[in-house]
Residue, then its C-alpha position, 0 to 999 in steps of 0.5 A: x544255556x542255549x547249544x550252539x547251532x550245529x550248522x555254526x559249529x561246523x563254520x567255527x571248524x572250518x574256519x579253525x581249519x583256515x586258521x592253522x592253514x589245514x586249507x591254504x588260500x585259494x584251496x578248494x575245499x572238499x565237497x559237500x558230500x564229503x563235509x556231510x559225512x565228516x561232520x555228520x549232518x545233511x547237505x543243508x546244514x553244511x551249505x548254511x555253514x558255507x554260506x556263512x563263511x563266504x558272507x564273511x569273505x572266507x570263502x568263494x563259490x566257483x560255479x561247476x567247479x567248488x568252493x574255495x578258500x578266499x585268497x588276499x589280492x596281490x598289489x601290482x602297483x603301476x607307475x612309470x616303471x612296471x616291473x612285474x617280478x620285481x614289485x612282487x618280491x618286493x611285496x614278499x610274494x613269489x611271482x613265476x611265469x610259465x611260456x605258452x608260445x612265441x610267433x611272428x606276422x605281421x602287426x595289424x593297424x591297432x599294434x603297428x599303431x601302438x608300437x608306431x610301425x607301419x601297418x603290416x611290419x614283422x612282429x613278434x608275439x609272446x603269450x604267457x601265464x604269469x603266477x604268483x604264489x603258486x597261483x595263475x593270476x595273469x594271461x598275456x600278450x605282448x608285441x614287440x617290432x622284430x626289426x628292431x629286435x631280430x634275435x627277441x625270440x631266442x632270447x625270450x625263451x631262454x630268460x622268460x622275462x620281459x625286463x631279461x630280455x631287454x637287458x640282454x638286448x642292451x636296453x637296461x631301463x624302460x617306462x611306461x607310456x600309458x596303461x588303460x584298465x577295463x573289467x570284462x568276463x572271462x571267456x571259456x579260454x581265458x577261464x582256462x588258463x587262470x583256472x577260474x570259472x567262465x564269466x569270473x570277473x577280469x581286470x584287463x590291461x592294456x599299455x605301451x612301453x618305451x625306451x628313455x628316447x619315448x620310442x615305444x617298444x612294448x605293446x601288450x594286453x594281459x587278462x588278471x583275475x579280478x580275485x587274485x591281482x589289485x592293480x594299484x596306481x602310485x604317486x609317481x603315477x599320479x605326479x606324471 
């Protein structure tokens, strides 16, 4: 009877490990040393296991940085409500948000355009991180016009949510206008703060809210990692 390859055996063990959550997704597993020394085999024969694993969508490789248990993308459905927090409860996950910095300047042509101001008007800057599960998956910035909304900052900081603060600010309902998607690579920066690689594939979003009058009062950009979020369009998307 043919013996298993040792290297397949270390891939069924590993995957054994996933298995029972011993490597919960998007964990990084121990490095190729380490694995050579609890199995007992060489660096070759630990990176054929990996390698294998990885074809098989288990794994992925993060350049300078390891490899990690392969993580299931999260569905952010875009309609003509987009609730960041509450589509992901919805879905059974655990979204989370963490400030980075609120400021105020003047808006350059491309926001005073998108929030239909005049070029130069007061406006306020919001950066943020959105999580879900645990995980960075979202860096942000969204612009709002501070004649309208003076008090917008304090506010923001105390509810650290978008759809909060307009309810605080007696906007109880919003849509979307438009949202544009292009892939770009990740900077150094936006690496950074996702916790990804530079060059990692992102999925960028631009878009433009509005209040039920068509008044736009959100212009935002967020950078997702292209691994971790599956932007997905629904009917009532398509129908409008």
């Amino acid at each position: 009877m043919a013996r298993t390859a040792i290297w397949k055996s270390i891939a069924q063990s590993l995957t054994r490990d996933i298995a029972v959550g011993r490597y919960a997704m998007g964990a990084k597993l121990p490095s190729e040393a380490q694995l050579s020394a609890q199995f007992g085999v060489n660096r070759h024969t630990v990176r054929r296991a990996l390698a294998e694993l990885s074809e098989q969508g288990l794994l992925h490789a993060r350049r300078g940085s390891g490899v990690f248990v392969a993580t299931t993308p999260a569905d952010y459905p875009l309609g003509k409500r987009v609730r960041f927090r509450q589509s992901l409860r919805a879905a059974g996950h655990i979204p989370g948000g963490e400030q980075l910095a609120i400021t105020t300047r003047s808006a350059d042509p491309k926001e005073a355009e998108a929030l239909q101001v005049s070029a130069g008007t007061l406006i306020h800057i919001c950066d943020a991180l959105s999580f879900v599960d645990g995980q960075p998956v979202g860096l942000s910035q969204s612009c709002f016009d501070a004649e309208r909304f003076p008090d917008l900052p304090k506010i923001h900081r105390d509810t650290k949510s978008v759809t909060a603060t307009f309810h605080a600010l007696g906007l109880n309902d919003y849509t979307r206008v438009w949202t544009r998607i292009t892939a770009i690579s990740a900077s150094p920066f936006q690496a950074g703060h996702l916790r990804l690689t530079e060059g990692d594939p992102l999925l960028r979003s631009e878009c433009v809210n509005a209040d039920l009058s068509g008044t736009p009062i959100e212009y935002g950009i967020t950078y997702f990692a292209g691994n971790r979020i599956a932007l997905t369009v629904d009917g009532e998307a398509l129908e409008a």
